[in-house]
MOPAC internal coordinates of N, CA, C and O (Angstrom, degrees):
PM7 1SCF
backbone

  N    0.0000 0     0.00 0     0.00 0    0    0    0
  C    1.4488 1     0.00 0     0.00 0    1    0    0
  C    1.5260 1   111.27 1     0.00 0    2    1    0
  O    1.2310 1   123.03 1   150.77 1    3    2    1
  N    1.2815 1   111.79 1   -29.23 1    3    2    1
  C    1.4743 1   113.85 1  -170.70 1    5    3    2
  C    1.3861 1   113.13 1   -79.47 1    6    5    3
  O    1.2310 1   116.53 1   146.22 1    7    6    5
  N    1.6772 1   124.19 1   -33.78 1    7    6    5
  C    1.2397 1   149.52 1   142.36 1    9    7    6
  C    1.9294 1   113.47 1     0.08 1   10    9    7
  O    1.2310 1   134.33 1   103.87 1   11   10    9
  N    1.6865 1    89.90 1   -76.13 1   11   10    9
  C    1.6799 1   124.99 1  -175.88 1   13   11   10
  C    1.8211 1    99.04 1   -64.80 1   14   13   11
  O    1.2310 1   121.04 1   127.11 1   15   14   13
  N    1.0129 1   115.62 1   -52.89 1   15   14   13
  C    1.4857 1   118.59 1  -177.46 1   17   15   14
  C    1.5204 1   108.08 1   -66.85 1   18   17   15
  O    1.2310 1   115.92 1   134.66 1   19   18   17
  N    1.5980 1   125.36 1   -45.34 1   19   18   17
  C    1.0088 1   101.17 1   179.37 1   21   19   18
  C    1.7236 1   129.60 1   -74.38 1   22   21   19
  O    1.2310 1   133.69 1   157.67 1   23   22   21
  N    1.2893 1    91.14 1   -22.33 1   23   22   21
  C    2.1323 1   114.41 1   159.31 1   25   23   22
  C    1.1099 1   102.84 1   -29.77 1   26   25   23
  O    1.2310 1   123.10 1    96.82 1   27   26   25
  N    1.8773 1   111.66 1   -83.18 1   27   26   25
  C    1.5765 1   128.88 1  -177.52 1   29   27   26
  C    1.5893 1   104.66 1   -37.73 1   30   29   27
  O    1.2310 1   120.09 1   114.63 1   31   30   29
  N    1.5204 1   117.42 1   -65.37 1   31   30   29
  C    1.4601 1    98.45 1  -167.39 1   33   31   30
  C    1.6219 1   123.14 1   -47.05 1   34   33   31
  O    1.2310 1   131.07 1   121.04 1   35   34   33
  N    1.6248 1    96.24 1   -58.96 1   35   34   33
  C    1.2669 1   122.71 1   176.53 1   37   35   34
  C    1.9623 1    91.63 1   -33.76 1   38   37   35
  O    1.2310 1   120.91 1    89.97 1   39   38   37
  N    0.9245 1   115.87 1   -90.03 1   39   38   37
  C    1.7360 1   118.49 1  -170.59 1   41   39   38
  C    1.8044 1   116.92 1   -35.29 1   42   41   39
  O    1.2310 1   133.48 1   152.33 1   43   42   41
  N    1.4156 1    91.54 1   -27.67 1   43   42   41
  C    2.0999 1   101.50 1   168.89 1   45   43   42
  C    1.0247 1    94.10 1   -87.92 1   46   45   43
  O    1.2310 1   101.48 1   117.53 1   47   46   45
  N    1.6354 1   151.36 1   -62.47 1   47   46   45
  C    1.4720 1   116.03 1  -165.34 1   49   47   46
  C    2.0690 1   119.27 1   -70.96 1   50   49   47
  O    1.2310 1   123.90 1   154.27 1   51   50   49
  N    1.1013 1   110.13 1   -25.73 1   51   50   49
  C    1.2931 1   100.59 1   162.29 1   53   51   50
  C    1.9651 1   127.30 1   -71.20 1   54   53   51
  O    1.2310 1   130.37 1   134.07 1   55   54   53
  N    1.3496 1    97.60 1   -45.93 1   55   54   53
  C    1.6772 1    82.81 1   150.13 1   57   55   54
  C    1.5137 1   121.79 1   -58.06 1   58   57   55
  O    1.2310 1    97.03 1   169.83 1   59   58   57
  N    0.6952 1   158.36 1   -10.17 1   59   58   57
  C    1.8460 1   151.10 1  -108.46 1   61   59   58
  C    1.7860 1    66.98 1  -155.73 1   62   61   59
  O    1.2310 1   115.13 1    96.49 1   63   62   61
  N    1.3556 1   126.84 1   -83.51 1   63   62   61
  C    1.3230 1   107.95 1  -170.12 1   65   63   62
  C    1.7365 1   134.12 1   -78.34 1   66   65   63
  O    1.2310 1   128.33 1  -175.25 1   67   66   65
  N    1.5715 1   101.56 1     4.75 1   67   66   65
  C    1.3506 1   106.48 1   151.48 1   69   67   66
  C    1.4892 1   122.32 1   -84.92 1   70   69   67
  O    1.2310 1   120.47 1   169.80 1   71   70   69
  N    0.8925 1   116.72 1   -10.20 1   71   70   69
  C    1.5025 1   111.51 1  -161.88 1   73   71   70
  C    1.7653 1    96.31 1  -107.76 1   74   73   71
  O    1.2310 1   116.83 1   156.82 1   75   74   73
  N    1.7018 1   123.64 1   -23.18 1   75   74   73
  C    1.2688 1   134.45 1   145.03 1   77   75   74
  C    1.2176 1   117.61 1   -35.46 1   78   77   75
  O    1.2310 1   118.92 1   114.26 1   79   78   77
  N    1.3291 1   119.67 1   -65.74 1   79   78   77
  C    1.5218 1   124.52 1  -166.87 1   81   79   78
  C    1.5655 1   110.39 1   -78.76 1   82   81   79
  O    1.2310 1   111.56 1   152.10 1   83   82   81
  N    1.1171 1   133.50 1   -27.90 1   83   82   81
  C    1.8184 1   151.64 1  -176.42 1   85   83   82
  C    1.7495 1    76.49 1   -68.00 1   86   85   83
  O    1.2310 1   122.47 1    93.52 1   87   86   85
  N    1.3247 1   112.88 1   -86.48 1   87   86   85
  C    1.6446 1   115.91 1  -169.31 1   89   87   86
  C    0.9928 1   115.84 1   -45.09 1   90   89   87
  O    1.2310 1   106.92 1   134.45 1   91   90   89
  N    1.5012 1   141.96 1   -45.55 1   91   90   89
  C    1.0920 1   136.98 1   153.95 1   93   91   90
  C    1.4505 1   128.58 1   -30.67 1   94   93   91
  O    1.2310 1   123.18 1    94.53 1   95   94   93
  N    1.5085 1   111.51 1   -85.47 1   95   94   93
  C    1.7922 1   121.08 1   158.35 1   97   95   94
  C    1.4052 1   110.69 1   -24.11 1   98   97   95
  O    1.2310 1   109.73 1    95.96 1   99   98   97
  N    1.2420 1   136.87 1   -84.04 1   99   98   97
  C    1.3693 1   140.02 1   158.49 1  101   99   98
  C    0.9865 1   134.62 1   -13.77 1  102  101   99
  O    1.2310 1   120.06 1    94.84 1  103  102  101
  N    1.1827 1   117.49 1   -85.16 1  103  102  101
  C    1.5128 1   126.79 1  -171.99 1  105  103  102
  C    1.6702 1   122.10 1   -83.06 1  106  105  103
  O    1.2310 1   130.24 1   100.66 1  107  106  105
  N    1.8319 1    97.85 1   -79.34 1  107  106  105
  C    1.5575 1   110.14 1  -172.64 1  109  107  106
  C    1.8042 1   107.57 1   -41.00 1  110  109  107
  O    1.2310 1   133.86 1   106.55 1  111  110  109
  N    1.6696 1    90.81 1   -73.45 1  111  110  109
  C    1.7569 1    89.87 1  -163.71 1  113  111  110
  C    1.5304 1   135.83 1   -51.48 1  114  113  111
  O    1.2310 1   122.98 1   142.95 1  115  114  113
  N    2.1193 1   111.89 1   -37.05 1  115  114  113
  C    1.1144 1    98.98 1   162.89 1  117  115  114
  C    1.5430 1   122.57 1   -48.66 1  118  117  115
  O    1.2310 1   126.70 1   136.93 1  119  118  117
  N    1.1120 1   104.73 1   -43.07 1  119  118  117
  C    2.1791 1   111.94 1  -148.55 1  121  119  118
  C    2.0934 1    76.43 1   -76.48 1  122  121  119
  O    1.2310 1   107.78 1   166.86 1  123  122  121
  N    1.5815 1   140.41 1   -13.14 1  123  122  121
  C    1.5684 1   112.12 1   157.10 1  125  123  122
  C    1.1992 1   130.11 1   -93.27 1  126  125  123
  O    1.2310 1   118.31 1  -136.60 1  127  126  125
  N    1.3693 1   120.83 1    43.40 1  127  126  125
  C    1.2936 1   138.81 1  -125.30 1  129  127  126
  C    1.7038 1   122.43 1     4.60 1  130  129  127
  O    1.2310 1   116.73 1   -77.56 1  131  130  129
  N    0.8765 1   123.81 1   102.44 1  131  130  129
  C    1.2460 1   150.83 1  -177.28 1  133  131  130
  C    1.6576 1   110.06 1  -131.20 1  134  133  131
  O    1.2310 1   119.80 1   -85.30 1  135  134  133
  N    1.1638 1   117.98 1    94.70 1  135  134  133
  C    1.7631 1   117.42 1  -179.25 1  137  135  134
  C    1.2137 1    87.72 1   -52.66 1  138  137  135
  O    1.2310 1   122.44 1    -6.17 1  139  138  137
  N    1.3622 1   112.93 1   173.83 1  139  138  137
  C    1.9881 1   150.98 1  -177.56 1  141  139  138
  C    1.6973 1    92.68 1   -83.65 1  142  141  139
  O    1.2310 1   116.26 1   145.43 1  143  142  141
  N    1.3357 1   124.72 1   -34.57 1  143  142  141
  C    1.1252 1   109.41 1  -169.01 1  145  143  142
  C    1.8136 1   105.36 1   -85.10 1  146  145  143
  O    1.2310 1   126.74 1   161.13 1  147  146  145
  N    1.3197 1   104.64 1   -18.87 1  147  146  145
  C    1.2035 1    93.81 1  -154.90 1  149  147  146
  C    2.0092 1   100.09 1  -113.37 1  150  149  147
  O    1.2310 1   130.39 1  -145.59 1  151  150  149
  N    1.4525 1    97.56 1    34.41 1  151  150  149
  C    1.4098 1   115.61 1  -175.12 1  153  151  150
  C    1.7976 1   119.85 1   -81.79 1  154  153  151
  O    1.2310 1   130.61 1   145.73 1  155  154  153
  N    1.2707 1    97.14 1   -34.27 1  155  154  153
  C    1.2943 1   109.79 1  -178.20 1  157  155  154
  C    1.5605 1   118.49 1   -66.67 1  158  157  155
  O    1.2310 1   128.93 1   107.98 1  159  158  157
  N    1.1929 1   100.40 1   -72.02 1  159  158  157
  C    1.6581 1   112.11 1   163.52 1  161  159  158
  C    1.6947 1   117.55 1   -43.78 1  162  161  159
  O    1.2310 1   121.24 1   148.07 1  163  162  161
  N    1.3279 1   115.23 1   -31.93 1  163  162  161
  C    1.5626 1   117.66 1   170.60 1  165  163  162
  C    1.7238 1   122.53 1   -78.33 1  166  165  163
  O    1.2310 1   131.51 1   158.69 1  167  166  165
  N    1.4642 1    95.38 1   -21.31 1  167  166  165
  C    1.6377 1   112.47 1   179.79 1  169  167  166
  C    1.7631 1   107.26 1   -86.02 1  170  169  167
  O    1.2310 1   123.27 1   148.61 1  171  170  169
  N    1.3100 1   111.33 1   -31.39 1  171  170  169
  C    1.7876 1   125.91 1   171.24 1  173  171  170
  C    1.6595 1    95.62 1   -69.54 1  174  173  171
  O    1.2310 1   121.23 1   107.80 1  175  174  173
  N    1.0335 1   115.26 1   -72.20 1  175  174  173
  C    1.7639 1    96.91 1  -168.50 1  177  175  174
  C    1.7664 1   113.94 1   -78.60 1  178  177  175
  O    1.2310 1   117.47 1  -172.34 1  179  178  177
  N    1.1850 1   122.43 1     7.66 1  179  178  177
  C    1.3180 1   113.98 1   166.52 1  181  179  178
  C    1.7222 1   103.65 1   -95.70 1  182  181  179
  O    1.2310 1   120.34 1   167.62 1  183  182  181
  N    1.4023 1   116.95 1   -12.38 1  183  182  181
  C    1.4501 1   116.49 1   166.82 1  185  183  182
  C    1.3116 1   132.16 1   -99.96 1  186  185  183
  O    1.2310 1   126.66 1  -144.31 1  187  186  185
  N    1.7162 1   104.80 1    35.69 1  187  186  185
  C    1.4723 1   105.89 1  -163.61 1  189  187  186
  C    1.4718 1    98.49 1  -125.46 1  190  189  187
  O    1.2310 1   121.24 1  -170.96 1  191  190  189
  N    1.3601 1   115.24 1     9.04 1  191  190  189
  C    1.2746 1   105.89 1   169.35 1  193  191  190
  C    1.6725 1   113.69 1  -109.18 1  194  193  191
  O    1.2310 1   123.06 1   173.54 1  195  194  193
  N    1.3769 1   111.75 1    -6.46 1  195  194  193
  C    1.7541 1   121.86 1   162.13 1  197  195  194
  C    1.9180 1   101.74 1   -76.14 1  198  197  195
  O    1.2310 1   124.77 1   143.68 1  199  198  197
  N    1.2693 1   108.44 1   -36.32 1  199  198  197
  C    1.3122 1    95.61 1  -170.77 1  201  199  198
  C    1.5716 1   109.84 1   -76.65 1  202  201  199
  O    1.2310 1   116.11 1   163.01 1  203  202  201
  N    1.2811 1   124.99 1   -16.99 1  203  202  201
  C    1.2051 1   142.25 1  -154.56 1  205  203  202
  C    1.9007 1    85.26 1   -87.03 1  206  205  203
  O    1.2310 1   119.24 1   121.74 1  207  206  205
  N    1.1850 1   119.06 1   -58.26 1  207  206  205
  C    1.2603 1   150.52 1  -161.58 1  209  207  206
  C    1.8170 1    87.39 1   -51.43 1  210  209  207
  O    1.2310 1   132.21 1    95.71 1  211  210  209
  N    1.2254 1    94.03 1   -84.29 1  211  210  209
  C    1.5925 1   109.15 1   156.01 1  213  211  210
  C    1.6989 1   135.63 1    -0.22 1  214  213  211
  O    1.2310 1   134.88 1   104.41 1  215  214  213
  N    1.3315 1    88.82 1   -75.59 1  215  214  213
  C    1.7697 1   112.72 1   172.88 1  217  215  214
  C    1.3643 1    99.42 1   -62.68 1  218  217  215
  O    1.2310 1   113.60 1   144.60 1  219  218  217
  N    1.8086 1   129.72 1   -35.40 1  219  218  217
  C    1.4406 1   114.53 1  -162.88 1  221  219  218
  C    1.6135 1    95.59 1   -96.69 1  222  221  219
  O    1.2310 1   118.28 1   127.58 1  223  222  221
  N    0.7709 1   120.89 1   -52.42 1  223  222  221
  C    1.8031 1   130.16 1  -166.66 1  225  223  222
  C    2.0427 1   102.80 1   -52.77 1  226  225  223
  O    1.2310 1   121.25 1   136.09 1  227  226  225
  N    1.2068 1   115.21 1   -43.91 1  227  226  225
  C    1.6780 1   131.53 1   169.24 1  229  227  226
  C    1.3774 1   101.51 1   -40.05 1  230  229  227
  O    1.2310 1   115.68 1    96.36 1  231  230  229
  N    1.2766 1   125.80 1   -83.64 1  231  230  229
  C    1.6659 1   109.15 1  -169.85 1  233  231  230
  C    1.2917 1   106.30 1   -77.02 1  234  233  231
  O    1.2310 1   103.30 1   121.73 1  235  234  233
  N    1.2567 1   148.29 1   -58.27 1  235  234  233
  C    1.4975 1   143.05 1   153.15 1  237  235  234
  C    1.3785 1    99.94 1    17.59 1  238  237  235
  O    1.2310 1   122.00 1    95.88 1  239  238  237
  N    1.4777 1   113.77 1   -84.12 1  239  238  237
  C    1.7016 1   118.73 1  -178.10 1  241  239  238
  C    1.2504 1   133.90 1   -53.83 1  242  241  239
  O    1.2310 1   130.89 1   165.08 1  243  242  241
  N    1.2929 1    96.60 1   -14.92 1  243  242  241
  C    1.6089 1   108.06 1   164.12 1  245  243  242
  C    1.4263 1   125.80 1   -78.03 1  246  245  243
  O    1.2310 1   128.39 1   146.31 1  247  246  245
  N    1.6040 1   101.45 1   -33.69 1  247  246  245
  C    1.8431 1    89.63 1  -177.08 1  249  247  246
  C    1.4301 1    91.10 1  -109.15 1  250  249  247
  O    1.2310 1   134.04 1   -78.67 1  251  250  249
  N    1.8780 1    90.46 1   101.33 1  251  250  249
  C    1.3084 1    81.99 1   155.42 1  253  251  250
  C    1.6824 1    95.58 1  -144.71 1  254  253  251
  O    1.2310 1   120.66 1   -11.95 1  255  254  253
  N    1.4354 1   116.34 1   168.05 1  255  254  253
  C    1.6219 1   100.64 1   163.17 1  257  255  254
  C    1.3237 1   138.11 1   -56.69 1  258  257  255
  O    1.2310 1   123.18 1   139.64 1  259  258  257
  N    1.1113 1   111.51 1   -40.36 1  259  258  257
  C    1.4921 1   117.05 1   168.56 1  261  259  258
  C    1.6315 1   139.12 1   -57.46 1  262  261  259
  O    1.2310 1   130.30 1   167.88 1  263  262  261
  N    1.4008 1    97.74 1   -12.12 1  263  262  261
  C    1.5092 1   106.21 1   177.82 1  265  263  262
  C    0.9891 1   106.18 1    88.89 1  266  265  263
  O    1.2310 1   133.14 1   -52.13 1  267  266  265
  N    1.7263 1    92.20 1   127.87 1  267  266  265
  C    1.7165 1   100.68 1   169.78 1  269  267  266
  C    1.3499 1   126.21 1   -73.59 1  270  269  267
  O    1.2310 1   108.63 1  -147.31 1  271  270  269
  N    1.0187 1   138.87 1    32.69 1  271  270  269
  C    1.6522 1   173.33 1  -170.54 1  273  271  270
  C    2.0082 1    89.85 1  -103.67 1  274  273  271
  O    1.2310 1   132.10 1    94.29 1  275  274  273
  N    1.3709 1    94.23 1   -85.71 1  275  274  273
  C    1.5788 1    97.41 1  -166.51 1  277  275  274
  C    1.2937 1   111.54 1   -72.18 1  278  277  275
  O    1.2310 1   111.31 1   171.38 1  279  278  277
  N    1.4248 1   133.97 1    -8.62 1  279  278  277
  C    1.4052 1   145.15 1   165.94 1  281  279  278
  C    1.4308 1   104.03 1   -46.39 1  282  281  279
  O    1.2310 1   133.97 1    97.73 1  283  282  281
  N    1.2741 1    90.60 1   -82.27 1  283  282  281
  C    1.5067 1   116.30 1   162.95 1  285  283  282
  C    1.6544 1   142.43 1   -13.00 1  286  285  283
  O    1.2310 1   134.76 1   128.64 1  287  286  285
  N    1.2973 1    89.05 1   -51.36 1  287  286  285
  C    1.9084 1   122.49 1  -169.12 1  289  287  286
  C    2.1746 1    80.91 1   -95.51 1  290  289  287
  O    1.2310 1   118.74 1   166.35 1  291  290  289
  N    0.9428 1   120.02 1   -13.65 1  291  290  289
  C    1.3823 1    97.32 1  -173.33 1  293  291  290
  C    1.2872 1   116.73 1  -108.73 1  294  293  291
  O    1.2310 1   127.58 1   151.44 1  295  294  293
  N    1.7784 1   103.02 1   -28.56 1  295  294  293
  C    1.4912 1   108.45 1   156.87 1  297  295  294
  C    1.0419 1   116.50 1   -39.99 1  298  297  295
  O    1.2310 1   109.02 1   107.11 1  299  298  297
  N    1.4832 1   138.16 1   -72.89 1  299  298  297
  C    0.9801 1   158.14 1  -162.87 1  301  299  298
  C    1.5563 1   101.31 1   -55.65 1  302  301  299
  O    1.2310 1   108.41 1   104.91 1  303  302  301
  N    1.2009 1   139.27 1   -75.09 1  303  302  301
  C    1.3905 1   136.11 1   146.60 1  305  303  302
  C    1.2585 1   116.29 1    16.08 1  306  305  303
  O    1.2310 1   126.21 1    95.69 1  307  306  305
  N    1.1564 1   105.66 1   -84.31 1  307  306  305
  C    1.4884 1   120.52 1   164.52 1  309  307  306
  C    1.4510 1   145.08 1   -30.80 1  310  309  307
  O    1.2310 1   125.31 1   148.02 1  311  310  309
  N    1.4089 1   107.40 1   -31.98 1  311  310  309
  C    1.4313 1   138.75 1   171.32 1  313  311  310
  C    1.3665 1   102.24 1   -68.39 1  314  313  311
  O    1.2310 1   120.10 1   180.00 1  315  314  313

């Protein structure tokens, strides 16, 4: 079970940061003026503090007593 849950998350944070960067490129940054050309590079450093977030929260959830099984299964919960 812990297997499948960590799949699901894993598959929500990569949607979660595709669907960030699409909205970003697209929408938000031109309309604050942000040219089209210069969208990409503005969509990379406005996504470096989820990835940052990311890198720290990942082993964190692992040491814990309970197992990263139920870590896991509760994140998800949560969502």
């Amino acid at each position: 079970m812990g297997n499948v849950a960590g799949l699901m998350l894993a598959l929500a944070r990569g949607g979660l940061q595709f669907m960030l960067i699409i909205w970003l490129q697209g929408i938000w940054l031109p309309e604050h003026g942000y040219s089209f050309a210069r969208t990409p590079c503005g969509a990379g450093i406005y996504m470096v503090p989820l990835t940052v977030g990311f890198f720290i929260a990942g082993p964190v959830s692992g040491v814990s007593r309970i197992g990263t099984a139920r870590v896991t299964l509760a994140t998800l919960d949560s969502c």
